[in-house]
N, C-alpha and C positions, 0 to 999 in steps of 0.2 A: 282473368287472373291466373299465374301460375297454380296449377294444384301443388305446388309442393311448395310452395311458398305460405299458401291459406293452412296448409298442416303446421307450420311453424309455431308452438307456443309463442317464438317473440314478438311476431305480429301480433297478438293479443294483448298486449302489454299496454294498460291506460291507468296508472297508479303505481308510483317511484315511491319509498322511503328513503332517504338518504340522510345518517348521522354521523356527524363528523364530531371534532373537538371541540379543545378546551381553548388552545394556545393559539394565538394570531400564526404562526408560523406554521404549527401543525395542521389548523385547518386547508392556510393556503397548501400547501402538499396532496391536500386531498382533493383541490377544484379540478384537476386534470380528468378525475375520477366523474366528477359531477359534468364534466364538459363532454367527456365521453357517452355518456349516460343522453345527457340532452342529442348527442347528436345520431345512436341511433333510435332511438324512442321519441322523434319531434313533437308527436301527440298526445304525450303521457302528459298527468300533472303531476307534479315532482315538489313532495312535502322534505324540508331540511327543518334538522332537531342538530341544533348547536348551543352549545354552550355562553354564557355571558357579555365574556369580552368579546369574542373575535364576532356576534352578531352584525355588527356592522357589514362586512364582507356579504351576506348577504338581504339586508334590507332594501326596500325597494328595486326591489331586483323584478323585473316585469315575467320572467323566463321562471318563476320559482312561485308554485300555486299555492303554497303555507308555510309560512317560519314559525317554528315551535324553540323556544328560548327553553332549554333544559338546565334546571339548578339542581345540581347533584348534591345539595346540601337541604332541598326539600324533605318533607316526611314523607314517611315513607306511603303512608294513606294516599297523600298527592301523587308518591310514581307509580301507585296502583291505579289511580284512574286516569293517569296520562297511557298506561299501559293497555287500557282495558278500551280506552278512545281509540288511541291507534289501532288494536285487533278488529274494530265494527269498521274501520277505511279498508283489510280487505284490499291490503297490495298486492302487486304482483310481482316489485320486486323490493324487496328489502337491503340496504346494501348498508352496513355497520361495521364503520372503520374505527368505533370506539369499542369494541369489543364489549356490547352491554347487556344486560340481560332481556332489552327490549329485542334486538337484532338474534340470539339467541333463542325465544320465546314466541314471536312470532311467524305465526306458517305465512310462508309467499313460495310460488312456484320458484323465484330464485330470489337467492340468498347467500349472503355471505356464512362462511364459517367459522367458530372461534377457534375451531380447532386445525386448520389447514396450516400444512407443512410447506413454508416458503424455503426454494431451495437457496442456499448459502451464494452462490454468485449472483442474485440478487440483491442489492447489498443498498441502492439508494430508496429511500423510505418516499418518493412517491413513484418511482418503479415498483414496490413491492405491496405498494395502493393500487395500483392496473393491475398486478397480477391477481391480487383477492378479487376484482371487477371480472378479470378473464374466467376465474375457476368459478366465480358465481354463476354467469353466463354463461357456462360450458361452450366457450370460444375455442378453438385451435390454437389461436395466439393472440400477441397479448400488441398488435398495431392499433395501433389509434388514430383515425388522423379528421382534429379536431381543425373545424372553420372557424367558430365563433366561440368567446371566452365566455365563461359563470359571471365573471366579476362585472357589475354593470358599474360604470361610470355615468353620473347624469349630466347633460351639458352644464347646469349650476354649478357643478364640482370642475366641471372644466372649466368655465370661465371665470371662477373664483383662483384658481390659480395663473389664467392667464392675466388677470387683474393685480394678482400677488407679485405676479415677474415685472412688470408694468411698472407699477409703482418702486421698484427696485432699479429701473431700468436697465431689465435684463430684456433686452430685443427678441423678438423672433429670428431663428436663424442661429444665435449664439450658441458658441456649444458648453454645455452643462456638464460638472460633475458634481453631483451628490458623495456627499460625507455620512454616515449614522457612523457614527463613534460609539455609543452607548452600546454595552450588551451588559444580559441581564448577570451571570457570571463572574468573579473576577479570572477567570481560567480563562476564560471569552475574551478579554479586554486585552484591549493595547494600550501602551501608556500613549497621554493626552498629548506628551509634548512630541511624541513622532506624528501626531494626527497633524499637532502645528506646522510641524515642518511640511509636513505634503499637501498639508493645503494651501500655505504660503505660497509654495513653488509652482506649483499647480497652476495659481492665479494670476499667475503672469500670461497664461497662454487663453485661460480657461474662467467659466463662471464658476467657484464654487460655492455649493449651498451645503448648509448644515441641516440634518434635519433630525426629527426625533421625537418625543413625548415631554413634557411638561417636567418629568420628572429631570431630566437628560438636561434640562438649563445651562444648569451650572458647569457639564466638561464642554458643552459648547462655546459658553462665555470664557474659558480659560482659550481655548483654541482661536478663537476671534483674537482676544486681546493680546496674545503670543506668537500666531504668526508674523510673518515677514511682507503678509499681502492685506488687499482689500476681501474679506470673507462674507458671505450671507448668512445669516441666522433665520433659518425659518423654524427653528425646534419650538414646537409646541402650535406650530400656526394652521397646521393642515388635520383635515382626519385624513385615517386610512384609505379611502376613496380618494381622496385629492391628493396622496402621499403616492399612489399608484397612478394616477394620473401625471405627477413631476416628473417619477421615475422613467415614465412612458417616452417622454419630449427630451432627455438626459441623455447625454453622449458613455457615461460612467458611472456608476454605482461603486462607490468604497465601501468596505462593510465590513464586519464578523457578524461572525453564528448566530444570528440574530431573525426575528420576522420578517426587517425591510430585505434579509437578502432573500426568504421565499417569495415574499413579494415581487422584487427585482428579477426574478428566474421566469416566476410568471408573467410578465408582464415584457418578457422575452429583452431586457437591458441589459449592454455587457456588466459583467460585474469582476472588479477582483475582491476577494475574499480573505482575511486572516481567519485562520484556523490552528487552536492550539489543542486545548483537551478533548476538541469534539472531533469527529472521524467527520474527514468530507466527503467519503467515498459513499457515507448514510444521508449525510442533512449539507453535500457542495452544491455550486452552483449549476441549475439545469437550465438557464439560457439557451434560446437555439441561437445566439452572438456568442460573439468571442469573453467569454470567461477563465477568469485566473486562477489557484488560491496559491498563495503565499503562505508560505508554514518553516518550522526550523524542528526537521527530524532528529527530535534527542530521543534518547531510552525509554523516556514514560512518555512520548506521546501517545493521544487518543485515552487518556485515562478514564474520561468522560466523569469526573468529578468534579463537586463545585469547588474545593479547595483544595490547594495544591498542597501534597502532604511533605514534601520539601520546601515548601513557604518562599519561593525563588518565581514559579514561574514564569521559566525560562523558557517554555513553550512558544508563549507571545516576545515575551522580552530579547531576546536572541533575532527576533521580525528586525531587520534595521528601516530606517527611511529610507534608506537609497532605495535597496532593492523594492519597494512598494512602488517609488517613484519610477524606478524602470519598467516594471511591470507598466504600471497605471499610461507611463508613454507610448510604450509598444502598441498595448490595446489603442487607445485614441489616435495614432497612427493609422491603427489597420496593419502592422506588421505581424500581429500574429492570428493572421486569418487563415493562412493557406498551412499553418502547420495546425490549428486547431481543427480545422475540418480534415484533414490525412487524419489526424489522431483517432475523429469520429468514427472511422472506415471499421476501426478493428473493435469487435467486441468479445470475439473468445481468438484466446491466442497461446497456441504451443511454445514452452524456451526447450530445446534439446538438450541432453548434454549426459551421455550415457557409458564415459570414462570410469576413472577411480576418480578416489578419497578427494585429495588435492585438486585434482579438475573443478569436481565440483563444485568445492569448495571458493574456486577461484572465480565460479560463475555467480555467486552467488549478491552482489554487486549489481547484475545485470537483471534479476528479481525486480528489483525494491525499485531499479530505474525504470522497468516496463510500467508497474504499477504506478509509481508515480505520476506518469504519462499517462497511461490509460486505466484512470483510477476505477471508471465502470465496467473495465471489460474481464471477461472469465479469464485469467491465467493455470496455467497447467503446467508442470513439468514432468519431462519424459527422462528419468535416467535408471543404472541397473540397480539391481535390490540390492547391492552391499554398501551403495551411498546414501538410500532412501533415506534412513535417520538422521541426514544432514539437512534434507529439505522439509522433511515431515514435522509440522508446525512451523511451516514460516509461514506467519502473518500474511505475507505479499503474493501467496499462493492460495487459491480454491481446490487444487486436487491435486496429486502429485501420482504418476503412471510409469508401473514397473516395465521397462522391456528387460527380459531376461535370455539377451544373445546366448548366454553360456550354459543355460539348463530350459527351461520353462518354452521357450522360444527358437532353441538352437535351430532345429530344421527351416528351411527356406518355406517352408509349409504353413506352418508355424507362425512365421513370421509373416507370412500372407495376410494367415486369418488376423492377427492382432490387426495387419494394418485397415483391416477389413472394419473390424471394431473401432478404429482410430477413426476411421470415415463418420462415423455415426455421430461422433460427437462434436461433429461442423467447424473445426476451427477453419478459423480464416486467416491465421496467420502462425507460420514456424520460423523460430530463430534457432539458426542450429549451428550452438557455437562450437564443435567439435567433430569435422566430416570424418565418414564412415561410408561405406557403402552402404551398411543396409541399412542405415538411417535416410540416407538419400532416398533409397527405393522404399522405405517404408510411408515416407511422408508424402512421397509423389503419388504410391498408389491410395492411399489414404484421401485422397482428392485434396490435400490443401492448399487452397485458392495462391496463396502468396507464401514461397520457402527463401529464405535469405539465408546464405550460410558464405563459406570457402569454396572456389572451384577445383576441388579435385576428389577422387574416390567419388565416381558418377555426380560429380558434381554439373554435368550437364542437365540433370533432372531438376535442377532448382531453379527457381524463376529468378532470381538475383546472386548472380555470385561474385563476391570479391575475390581481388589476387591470393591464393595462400602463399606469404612469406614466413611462416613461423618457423620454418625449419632455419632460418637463418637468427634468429633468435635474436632480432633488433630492437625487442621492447620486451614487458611482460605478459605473460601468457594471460594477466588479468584487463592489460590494456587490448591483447588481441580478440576479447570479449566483447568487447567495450566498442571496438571498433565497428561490429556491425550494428549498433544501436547508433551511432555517429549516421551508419549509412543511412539508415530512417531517419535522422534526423530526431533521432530521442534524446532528451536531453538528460545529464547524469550529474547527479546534485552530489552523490557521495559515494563511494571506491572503498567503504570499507565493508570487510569481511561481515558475516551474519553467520549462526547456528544456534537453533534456539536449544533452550538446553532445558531438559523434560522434567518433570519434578519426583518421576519413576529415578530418572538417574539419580539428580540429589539422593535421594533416600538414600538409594543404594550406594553412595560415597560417606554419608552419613551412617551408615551398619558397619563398611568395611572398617572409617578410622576410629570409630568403637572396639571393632576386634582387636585394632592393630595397637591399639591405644597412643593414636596421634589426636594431641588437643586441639583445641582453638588455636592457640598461639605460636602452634609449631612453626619452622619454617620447613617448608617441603621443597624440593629437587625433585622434578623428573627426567630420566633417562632413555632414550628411545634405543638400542641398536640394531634395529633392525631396519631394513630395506627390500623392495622389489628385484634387485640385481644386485652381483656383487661388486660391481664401479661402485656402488653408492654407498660400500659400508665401511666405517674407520674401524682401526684395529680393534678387537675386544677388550685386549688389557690394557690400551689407553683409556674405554672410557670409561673404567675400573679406577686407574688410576686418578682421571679428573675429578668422579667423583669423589675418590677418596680424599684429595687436597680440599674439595671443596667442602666437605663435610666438616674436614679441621679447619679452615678458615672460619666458616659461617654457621657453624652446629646444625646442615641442614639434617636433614631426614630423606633419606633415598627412597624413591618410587621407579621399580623400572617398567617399564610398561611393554608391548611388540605385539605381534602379532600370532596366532595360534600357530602357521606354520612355521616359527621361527625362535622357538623353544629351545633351540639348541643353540642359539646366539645369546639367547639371554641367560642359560646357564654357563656360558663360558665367560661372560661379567661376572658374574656372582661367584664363581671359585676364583678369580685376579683381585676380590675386594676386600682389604684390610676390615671395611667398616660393615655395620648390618644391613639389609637392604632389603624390602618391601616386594618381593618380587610379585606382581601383577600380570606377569606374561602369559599372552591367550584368554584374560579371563575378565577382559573389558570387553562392551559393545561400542560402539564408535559415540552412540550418547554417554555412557556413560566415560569414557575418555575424555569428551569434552569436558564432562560436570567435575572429574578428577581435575584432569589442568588447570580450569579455570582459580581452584585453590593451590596452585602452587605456586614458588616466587619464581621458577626458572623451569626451562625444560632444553633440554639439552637431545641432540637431535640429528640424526643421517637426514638426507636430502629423501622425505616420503610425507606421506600424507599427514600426517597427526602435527607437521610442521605447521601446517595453515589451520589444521583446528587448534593450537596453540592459539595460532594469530586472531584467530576470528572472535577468541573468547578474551581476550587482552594480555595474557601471559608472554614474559617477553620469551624469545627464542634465542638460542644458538643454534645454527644448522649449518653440518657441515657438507661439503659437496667436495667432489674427487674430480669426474670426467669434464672433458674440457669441450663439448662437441656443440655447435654456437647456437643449436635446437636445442641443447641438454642443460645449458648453463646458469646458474645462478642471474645472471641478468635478464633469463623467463622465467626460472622459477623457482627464487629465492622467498622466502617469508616478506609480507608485505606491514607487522607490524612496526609503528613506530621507534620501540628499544631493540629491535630483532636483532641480530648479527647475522654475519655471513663469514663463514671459513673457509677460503678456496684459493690455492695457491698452482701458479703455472710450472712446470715440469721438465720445458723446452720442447714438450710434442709437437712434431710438425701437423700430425692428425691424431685426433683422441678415437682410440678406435675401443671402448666405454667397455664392455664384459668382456672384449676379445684383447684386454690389452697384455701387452710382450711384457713391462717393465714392472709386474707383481704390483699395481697400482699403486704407483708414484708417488702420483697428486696428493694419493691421501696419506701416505705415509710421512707426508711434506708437513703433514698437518699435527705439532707437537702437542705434548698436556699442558705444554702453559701459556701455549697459542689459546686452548681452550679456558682457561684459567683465568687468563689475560683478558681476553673477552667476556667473561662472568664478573669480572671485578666492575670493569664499564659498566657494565647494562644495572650491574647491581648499585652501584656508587649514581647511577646517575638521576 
């Protein structure tokens, strides 16, 4: 025998505790835990203390030396001597996934903790069941790699259901899709008649069965009697053993947020999935087959509440059948095999993108589409500190990482060590929508495995590089985003703008229009005139002037907003302005600029950043643009909201040569007050 093996407390190990849940679904999440368990410990016996309902799951189970049925509605005398039985057994490891006072209270050389800090990109709830298994067993890491399942099936349950298909004459061989329609929720639920429609259609090609609880009858009976096809009803015919055995022989699993779809994960069957109020990125499918979920990304999803306090739920409702129906093909195809295992590759993954305001902003699209894709992997974004409060708090991020080229970071030294640190934290993949040099060499020296960006500014150090065209400015700078997720083969469900907006800021817009004494009902105007260069700025006392028209038009209320270095553009509006005017200049944060515009009707606006934090937060825009240079132009990087406008007028330049221009900048003087006026009437009226 090894001597350093015979030193190992875990070869001593001949007596398991293992207490799981309440809920059929929750327990299943936890078997991974117990599978683990059995397969390094083969000689232990392994006592399970579960709860009521989900008992089943482990009855007659040959692998499991004592089921203790735990009723947490017992007295309390009773969990004192269930408590006081378990301490004379004298485990050795204790593992309490129900956080109880038994798993707390009892000494075992290892043990789970109530009190252990799971880190945040850990996010799916039976990944974050291994890691409390890992930090019990003071493992290194948290691999698993389990032969044989917890879950016994007996041949009885097996041949009770091959007798069940039999007399349905469903053949050996046929391929199967399962239905459960039922969740326990109505946030959970899809209406019956889309279940209709996709199983109607389904069954033309395919066997489908319905299946479920006793309770569930009745949406099954509607769905039987309303599709278009021949449907199986098995709801209420199997238990949960023979219900994981169907699943098993099943080409498909349909389902929401439900048990059967834990079941279905375990039992390793594709599954597509609706998901509306619940997060899949906690309780999706973990299938090692090809798995879906189907969802419709509004404003409150993942609310994780049983009722929707809009009374619409439009979470699920918004689900159409087609698209169920495409999914549910694709998979039974086998089309979406070879992109769902690429997707598996990546699990921590850097987006770059370390520009200004606007950039950012324009990247932000390219977030919510990674995650979407790669709902369980760590996401990161790398951009400089004066954009951070554009990404800080986005949902679709785990950490957000300052490089500070221009202070913090300036020296090549510097930037070494950062990239030095960047190494530590293993990504395996960089999307780097905006090349730089030293982004290129930061990331390369940083070791990450896979860099996908633009080829140019050492753009030879990236493992993938696309043509850069953007200087010719043939799309927008948010499709040129976009495009390298295309190259991966990411797919991008939605293109619009995101910036969360902080409840610090609120506050602090809620103080200012206390002082200012703007009510609820006001209508508000904001005015931007400032800009990065001066190609991009319209005259002063024009937008003195528009405002003033628009003030007497529409009784707004003036907000001028800019930037701290550009105080002197905003006092040169404000001495051209008939009317009173809010001046704000220099003494916004980029969150709070958001939390401002988002309550205004209009914002009025030179070609710079705070034109897409308009957009991002719904506010329409007017923004006007001058240079004509086909890298510089409104058709990359005009506002992307829907009522936005755009003011940009040609000059006859044969070349727009932007700050260095000869003709006292033209373009924009081209651009009148009631060009602007003109345009605020539209967006307003419409």
């Amino acid at each position: 025998m090894n001597p350093r093996n015979s030193m190992n407390p875990r070869n001593s190990i001949n007596k398991i505790l293992f207490i799981t849940l309440s809920n059929v679904g929750d327990v299943v999440l936890t078997l991974p835990v117990l599978d683990s368990l059995r397969e390094k410990f083969p000689a232990a016996k392994i006592t399970v203390m579960v709860g009521v309902r989900p008992k089943e799951v482990f009855e007659d189970n040959p692998s499991i030396d004592k089921l203790i049925i735990y009723d947490k509605y017992a007295p309390l005398r009773e969990k004192m001597k269930l408590f006081f039985a378990l301490k004379k057994e004298r485990f050795n490891i204790v593992i309490d996934l129900r956080n109880t006072l038994f798993g707390a209270l009892l000494l075992a050389r290892f043990r789970t903790s109530p009190f252990l800090h799971i880190p945040s990109y850990i996010r799916h709830v039976k990944e974050r069941n291994l890691y409390r298994l890992q930090k019990a067993l003071n493992l290194q890491n948290s691999s698993f790699d389990v032969v044989t399942k917890s879950l016994f099936i007996s041949q009885d349950n097996k041949d009770y259901v091959g007798r069940l298909l039999e007399k349905n004459n469903i053949r050996a061989g046929e391929r199967i899709v399962i239905i459960a329609a039922a969740a326990g929720g109505v946030n959970r639920r899809w209406e019956r008649e889309k279940f209709a429609q996709v199983a109607g259609e389904l069954s033309r090609d395919f066997r489908v069965i319905l299946v479920g609880r006793d309770s569930d009858k009745g949406i099954s009976k509607y769905i039987c009697d309303h599709s278009n096809g021949k449907v199986f009803d098995f709801t209420g015919l199997t238990t949960l053993l023979q219900l994981a055995y169907l699943i098993k022989v099943s080409s498909l699993v349909i389902v929401c947020d439900t048990g059967v779809l834990q079941l279905s994960s375990y039992m390793d069957a594709p599954i597509l999935a609706l998901f509306g109020a619940s997060d899949e990125n906690k309780y999706g499918p973990w299938s090692k087959n090809n798995s879906v979920v189907v969802s419709r990304e509004i404003f409150c999803r993942r609310c994780h509440e049983a009722q929707c306090r809009f009374g619409t739920i439009d979470c699920m409702r918004l689900i159409k059948a087609e698209e169920v129906l495409k999914k549910a093909k694709e998979i039974l195809r086998g089309e979406l095999s070879i992109k769902q295992q690429a997707r598996d590759n990546f699990k921590r993954i850097l987006i770059v993108r370390t520009d200004r305001i606007g950039d950012v902003l324009l990247s932000t699209p390219v977030i919510k589409a990674v995650r979407q894709n790669y709902p369980q992997a760590f996401i990161a974004m790398m951009v400089s500190p004066y954009t951070k409060e554009i990404v800080e708090g986005n949902p679709y991020l785990d950490e957000v990482i300052i490089y500070d080229k221009d202070g913090k970071h300036k020296s090549w030294a510097r930037s070494i060590k950062f990239a030095r640190n960047l190494s530590k934290r293993k990504f395996e993949l960089a999307i780097i929508l905006h090349p730089t040099n030293r982004v290129h060499l930061i990331t390369y020296l940083a070791g990450i495995k896979r860099r996908v960006g633009y080829g140019r500014k050492l753009g030879f150090l990236l493992t993938d590089r696309i043509t850069h065209t953007k200087q010719l400015g043939e799309k927008h700078e948010l499709e040129y985003n976009l495009d390298l997720l295309k190259y991966l083969g990411i797919e991008v469900k939605t293109k619009n703008l995101f910036m969360p907006i902080k409840k610090e800021s609120d506050e602090w817009v809620d103080d200012l229009f206390k002082q200012e004494g703007i009510r609820l009902g006001d209508k508000l105007l904001a005015i931007n005139p400032s800009a990065s260069c001066p190609s991009k700025i319209w005259p002063l006392e024009r937008f003195a002037q528009a405002a003033d028209e628009l003030v007497k038009k529409y009784g707004f209320k003036v907000l001028l907003v800019s930037g701290p270095k550009d105080l002197a553009l905003a006092e040169g509006v404000i001495k051209n302005m008939r009317s009173s005017v809010i001046s704000l200049a220099g003494r916004t944060s980029i969150s709070q600029l958001a939390s401002l515009l988002k309550r205004c009707r209009l914002f009025i606006s030179n070609d710079s950043g705070p034109v897409h934090i308009s957009s991002s937060v719904g506010t329409p825009v007017i923004s006007i643009f001058g240079r004509n240079q086909k890298g510089l132009s409104p058709k990359r990087w005009g506002p992307v909201g829907l009522k936005d406008k755009v003011l940009h007028k040609e000059v006859g330049c044969i070349e727009c040569l932007a700050h260095n221009c000869v003709k006292g900048f033209a373009c924009l003087k081209a651009i009148s007050v009631d060009d602007v006026v003109s345009a605020a009437d539209e967006v307003l009226k419409s």
